[in-house]
C-alpha atoms as a printed R data frame, in Angstrom:
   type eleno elety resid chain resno       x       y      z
1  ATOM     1    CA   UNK     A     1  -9.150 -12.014  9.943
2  ATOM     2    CA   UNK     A     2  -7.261  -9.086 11.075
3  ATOM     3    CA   UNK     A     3  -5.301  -8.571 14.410
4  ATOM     4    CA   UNK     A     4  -7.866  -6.953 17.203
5  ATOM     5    CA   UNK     A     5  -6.385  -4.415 19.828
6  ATOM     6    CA   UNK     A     6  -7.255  -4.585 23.264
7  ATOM     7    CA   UNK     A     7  -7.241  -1.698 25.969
8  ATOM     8    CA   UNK     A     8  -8.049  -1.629 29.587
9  ATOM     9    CA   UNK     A     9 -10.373   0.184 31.277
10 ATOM    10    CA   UNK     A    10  -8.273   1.184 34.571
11 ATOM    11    CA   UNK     A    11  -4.942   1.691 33.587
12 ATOM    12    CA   UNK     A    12  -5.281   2.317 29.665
13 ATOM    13    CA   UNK     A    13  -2.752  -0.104 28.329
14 ATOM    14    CA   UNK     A    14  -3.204  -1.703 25.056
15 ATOM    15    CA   UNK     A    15  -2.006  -4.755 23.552
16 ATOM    16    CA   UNK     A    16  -2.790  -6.242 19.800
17 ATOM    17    CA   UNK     A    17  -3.702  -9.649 19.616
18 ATOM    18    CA   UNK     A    18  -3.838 -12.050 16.350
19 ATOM    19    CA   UNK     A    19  -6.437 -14.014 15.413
20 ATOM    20    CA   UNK     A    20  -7.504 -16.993 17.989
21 ATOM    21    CA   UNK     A    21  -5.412 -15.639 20.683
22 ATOM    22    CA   UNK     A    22  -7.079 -15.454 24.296
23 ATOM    23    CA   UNK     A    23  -8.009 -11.996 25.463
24 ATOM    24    CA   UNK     A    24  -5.939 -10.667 28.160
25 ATOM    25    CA   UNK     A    25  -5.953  -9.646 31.706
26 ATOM    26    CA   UNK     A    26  -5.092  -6.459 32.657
27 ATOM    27    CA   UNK     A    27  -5.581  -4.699 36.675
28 ATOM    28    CA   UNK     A    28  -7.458  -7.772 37.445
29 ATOM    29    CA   UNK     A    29 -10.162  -7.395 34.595
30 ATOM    30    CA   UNK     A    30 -10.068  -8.681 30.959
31 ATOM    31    CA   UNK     A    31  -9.116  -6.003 28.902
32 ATOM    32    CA   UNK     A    32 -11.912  -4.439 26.127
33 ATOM    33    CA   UNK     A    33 -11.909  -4.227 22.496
34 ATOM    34    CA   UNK     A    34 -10.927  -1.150 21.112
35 ATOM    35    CA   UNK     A    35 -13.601   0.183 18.861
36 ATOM    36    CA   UNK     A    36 -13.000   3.014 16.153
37 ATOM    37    CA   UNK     A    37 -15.554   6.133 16.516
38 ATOM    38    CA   UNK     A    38 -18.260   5.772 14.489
39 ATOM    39    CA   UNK     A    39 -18.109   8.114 11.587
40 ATOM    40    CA   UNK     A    40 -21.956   7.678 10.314
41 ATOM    41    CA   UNK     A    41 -25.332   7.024 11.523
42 ATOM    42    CA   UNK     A    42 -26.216   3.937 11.720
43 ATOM    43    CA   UNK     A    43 -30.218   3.865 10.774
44 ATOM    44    CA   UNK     A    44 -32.184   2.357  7.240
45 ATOM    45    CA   UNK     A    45 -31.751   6.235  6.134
46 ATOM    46    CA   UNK     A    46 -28.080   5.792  5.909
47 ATOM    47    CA   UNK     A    47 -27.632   2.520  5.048
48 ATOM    48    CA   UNK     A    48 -25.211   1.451  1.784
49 ATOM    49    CA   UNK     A    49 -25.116  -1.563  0.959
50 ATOM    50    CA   UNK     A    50 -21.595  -1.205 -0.513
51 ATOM    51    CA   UNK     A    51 -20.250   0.420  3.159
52 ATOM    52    CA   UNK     A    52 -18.404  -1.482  5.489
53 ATOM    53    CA   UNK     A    53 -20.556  -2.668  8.671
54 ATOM    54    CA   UNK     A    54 -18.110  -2.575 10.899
55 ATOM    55    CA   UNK     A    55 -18.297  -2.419 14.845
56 ATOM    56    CA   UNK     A    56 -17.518   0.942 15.929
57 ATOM    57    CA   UNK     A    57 -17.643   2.829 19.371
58 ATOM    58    CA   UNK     A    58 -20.980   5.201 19.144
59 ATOM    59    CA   UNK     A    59 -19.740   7.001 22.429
60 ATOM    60    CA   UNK     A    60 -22.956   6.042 24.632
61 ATOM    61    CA   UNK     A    61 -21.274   2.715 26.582
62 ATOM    62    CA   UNK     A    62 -21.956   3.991 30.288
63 ATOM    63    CA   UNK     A    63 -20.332   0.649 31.647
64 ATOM    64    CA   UNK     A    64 -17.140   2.514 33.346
């Protein structure tokens, strides 16, 4: 496994964390993953079955 970076939502610090490591607390809240853009559709049209499936951010989390 690679090493996962973290941000937080309020103040917009980061911190990179290696595998197995607890996340972290930042202003109170644990902080998020940080998610790439996603830089394809994601539908059965599109799929590749040689393309990474990644998690990626699709831009529609309303949660903040």
């Amino acid at each position: 496994m690679k090493e996962k970076t973290y941000v937080c939502a309020l103040c917009g610090k980061e911190q990179t964390l290696k595998p197995g490591e607890m996340i972290p607390d930042c202003c109170g809240l644990p902080m998020k993953l940080k998610l790439d853009k996603c830089s394809r559709p994601f539908s059965s049209e599109t799929a590749r079955p040689d393309a990474d499936d990644e998690p990626c951010d699709d831009g529609t989390d309303t949660s903040e």
